[in-house]
TORLO-520620 format. One line per 5 residues: their letters; for each residue y, z, x negated of C-alpha. Coordinates in steps of 0.05 Angstrom, whole numbers. Layout:
// residues N
a	Y/Z/X  ...
This chain:
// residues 338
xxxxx	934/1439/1434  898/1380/1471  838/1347/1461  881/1277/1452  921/1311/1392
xxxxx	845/1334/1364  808/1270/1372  867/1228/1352  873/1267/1280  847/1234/1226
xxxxx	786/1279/1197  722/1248/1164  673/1289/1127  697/1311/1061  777/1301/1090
xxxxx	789/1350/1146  863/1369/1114  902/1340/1183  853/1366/1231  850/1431/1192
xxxxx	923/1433/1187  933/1437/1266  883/1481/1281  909/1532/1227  975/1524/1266
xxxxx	950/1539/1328  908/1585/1313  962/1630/1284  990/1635/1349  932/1682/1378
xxxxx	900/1711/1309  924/1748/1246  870/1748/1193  869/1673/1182  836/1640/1119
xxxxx	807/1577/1080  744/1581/1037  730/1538/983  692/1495/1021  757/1477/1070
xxxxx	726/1524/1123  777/1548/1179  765/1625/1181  794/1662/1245  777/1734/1248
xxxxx	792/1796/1287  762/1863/1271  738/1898/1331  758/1974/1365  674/1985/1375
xxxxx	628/1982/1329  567/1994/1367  580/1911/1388  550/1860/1345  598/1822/1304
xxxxx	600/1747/1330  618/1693/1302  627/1620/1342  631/1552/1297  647/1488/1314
xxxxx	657/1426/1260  726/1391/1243  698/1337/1213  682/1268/1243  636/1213/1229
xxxxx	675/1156/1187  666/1103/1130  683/1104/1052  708/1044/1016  652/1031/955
xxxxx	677/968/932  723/901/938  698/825/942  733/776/899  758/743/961
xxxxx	794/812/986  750/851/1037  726/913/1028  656/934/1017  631/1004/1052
xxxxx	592/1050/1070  578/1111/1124  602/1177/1122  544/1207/1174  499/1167/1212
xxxxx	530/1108/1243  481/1050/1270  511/992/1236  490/963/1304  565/995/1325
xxxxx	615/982/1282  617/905/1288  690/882/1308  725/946/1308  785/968/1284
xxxxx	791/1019/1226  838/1061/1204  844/1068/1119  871/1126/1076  927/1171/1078
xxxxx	972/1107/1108  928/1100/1168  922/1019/1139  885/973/1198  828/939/1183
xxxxx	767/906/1220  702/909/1209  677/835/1204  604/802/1190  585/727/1188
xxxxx	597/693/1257  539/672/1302  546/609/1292  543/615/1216  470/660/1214
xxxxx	403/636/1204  344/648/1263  324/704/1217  388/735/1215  395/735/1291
xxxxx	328/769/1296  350/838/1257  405/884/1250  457/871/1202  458/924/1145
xxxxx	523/958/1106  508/896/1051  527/848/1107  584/884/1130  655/888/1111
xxxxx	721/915/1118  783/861/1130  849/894/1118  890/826/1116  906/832/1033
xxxxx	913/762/999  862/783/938  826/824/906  882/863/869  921/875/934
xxxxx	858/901/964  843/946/914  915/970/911  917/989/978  851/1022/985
xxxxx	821/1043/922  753/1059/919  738/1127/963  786/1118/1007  764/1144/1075
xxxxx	764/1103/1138  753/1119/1211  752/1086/1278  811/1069/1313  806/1083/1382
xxxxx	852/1107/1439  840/1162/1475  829/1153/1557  803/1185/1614  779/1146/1666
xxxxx	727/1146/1724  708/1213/1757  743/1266/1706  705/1224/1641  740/1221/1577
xxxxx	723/1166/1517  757/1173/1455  730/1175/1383  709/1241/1350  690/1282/1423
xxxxx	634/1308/1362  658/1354/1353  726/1368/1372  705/1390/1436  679/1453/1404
xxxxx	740/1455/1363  784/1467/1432  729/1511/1458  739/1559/1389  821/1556/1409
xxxxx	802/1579/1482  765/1640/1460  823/1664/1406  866/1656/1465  827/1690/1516
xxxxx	774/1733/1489  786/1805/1493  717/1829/1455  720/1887/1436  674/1884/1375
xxxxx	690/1835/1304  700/1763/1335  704/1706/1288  715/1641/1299  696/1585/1241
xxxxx	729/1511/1243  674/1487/1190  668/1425/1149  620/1363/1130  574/1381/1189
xxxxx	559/1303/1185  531/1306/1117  494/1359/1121  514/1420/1149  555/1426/1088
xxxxx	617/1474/1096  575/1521/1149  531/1535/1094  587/1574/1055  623/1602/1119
xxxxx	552/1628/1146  544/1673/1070  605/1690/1075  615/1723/1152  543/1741/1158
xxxxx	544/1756/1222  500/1794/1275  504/1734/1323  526/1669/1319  542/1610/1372
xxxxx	553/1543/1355  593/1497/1396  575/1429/1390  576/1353/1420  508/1323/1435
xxxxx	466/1253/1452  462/1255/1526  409/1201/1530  420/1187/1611  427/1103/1611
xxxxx	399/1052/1645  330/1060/1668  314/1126/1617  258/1172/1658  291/1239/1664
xxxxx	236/1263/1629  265/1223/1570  337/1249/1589  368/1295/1534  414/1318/1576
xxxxx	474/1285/1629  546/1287/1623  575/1321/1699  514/1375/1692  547/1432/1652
xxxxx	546/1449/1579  474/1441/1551  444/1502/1528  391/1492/1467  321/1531/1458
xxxxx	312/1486/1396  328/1435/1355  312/1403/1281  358/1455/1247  348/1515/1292
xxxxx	310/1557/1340  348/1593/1397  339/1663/1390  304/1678/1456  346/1733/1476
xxxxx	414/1700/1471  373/1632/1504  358/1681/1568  435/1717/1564  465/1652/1552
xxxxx	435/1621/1625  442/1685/1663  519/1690/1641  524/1621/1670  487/1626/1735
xxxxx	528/1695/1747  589/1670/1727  579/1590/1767  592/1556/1707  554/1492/1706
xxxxx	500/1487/1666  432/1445/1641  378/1455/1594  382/1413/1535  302/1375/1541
xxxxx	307/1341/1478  292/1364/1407  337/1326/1366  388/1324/1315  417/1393/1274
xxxxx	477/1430/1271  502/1486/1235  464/1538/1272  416/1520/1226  467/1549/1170
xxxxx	472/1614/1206  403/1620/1223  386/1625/1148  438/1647/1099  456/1714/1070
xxxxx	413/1759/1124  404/1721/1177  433/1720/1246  414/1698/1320  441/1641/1341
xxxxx	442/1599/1398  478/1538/1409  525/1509/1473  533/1428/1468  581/1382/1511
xxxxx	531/1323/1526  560/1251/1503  550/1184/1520  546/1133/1447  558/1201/1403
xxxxx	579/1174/1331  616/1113/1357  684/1092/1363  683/1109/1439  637/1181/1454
xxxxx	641/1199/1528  639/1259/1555  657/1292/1624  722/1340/1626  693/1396/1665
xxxxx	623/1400/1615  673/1413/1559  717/1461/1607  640/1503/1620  632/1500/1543
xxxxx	684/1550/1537  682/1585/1609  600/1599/1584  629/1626/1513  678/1678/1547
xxxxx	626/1697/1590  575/1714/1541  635/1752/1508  637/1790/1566  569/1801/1583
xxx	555/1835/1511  617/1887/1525  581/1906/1586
């Protein structure tokens, strides 16, 4: 499994069959006890030989921000609306993909030419924007994507530059290949889970259900984060950089790093070489905040790849910083056995 065949799989909140679908495949390949909770959840588990080890449990999300068709205009585009936060500031002039059929469309709004000074002056809103799938009227358009159909960006994925990749979805599929690496090459010797979750994007939805359900003693989530290092930002004002290592978070709006794990997490790296920053910003949520406060608790800690334009139809991120997410995650494996 690649992280082109990840990011390329269609997988919004709310309709993570496909992505779930090949991860349950490959999966299968390195882990027995294999399962899907009623919230979609991907549950990989394998009991341990010592049970003086804490039971761990890493999560990463399958779903992806996307769009949902609300509604059809009389003159056959579609009206919409965001599944996760997307700045309507991005989605101007890109192509979508619709429904089970993968149907093109592009998101359009009134041309330039056609706005008022006061138009020019803010930022078009989901009212002003549409979706143009090329249908003749109304009933075609409604015919080929009926209200709730689910739409994402459609974007190809490329590396280019110094070892960067830019492709859709990077949030978090990254993790999702870092969960793969660790059912392939961890050898813990305690109960290792691993948790493909859903509707992270709305919510922390799915982890909520996965988190009563494990309980475990520790949990790490693997994530994608706002890197915040353009232009003329301060450093001071820099979340963290793609090319620096994984970012390792002491807190965020969802979560507080359990100390320990924070200090076990950066000594596994700095014995181990594997690049790594200090994520400086306290922003955003993820589902360590599930974890950190369902059933009994656990200590968590979370490991980000940093991203360029997160929740847009091109994320960028830099190969190695997803390669350390995973080196970082084996290590700490390792580093609790000894």
């Amino acid at each position: 499994m690649d992280l082109k065949t990840l990011t390329e799989a269609f997988g919004p909140s709310g309709m993570e069959n496909e992505v779930r679908a090949l991860l349950k495949e490959e999966a299968s390949k390195f882990c027995d006890d294999i399962s899907i909770d009623r919230a979609g959840n991907l549950v990989c588990r394998r009991k341990g030989t010592d049970s003086s080890l804490p039971s761990v449990t890493f999560a990463a999300h399958m779903d992806e921000i996307g769009f949902i068709v609300t509604g059809h205009t009389e003159d056959s585009l579609l009206r919409f609306r965001p599944v996760g936060g997307v700045d309507p500031r991005v989605v101007v002039s890109k192509w979508v993909l619709l429904g089970r059929e993968r149907l093109r469309g592009v998101i359009g709004a009134m041309a330039i030419h056609l706005q008022t000074p006061e138009d020019r002056a803010r930022v078009l809103d989901y009212d002003n924007l549409f979706i143009d799938i090329g249908a003749n009227d109304k009933k075609e358009a409604e015919a080929l994507c009926p209200l709730g159909t689910y739409a994402v960006f459609e974007t190809e994925y490329a590396e280019f530059g110094d070892g960067f990749v830019a492709v859709r979805a990077l949030d978090d599929r990254v993790g999702c290949l870092s969960l793969l690496q660790i059912l392939k090459n961890s050898d813990y010797a305690g109960d290792l889970c691993c948790a493909f979750v859903t509707q992270e994007e709305v919510g922390l939805r799915g982890s909520a259900s996965a988190a009563f359900l494990i309980q475990p003693d520790i949990a790490i989530v693997l994530e994608g984060t706002a890197a915040n290092d353009l232009g003329d930002t301060e450093e001071r004002f820099q979340v963290c950089v793609p090319g620096k290592g994984v970012a390792i978070s002491f807190m965020d709006k969802a979560s507080i790093a359990d100390k320990g794990l924070f200090e076990m997490m950066k000594e596994a790296a700095e014995k181990n070489g594997i690049p790594h920053q200090i994520k400086r910003g306290i922003t955003g949520g993820n589902d360590a905040g599930s974890f950190q406060r369902r059933g009994k608790g656990a200590r968590t800690c979370v490991l980000s790849v940093p991203c360029r334009y997160i929740h847009s139809g091109n994320s960028v991120a830099k190969l190695s910083d997803i390669k350390a997410q995973s080196d970082l995650a084996l290590a700490f494996l390792k580093s609790l056995t000894a």
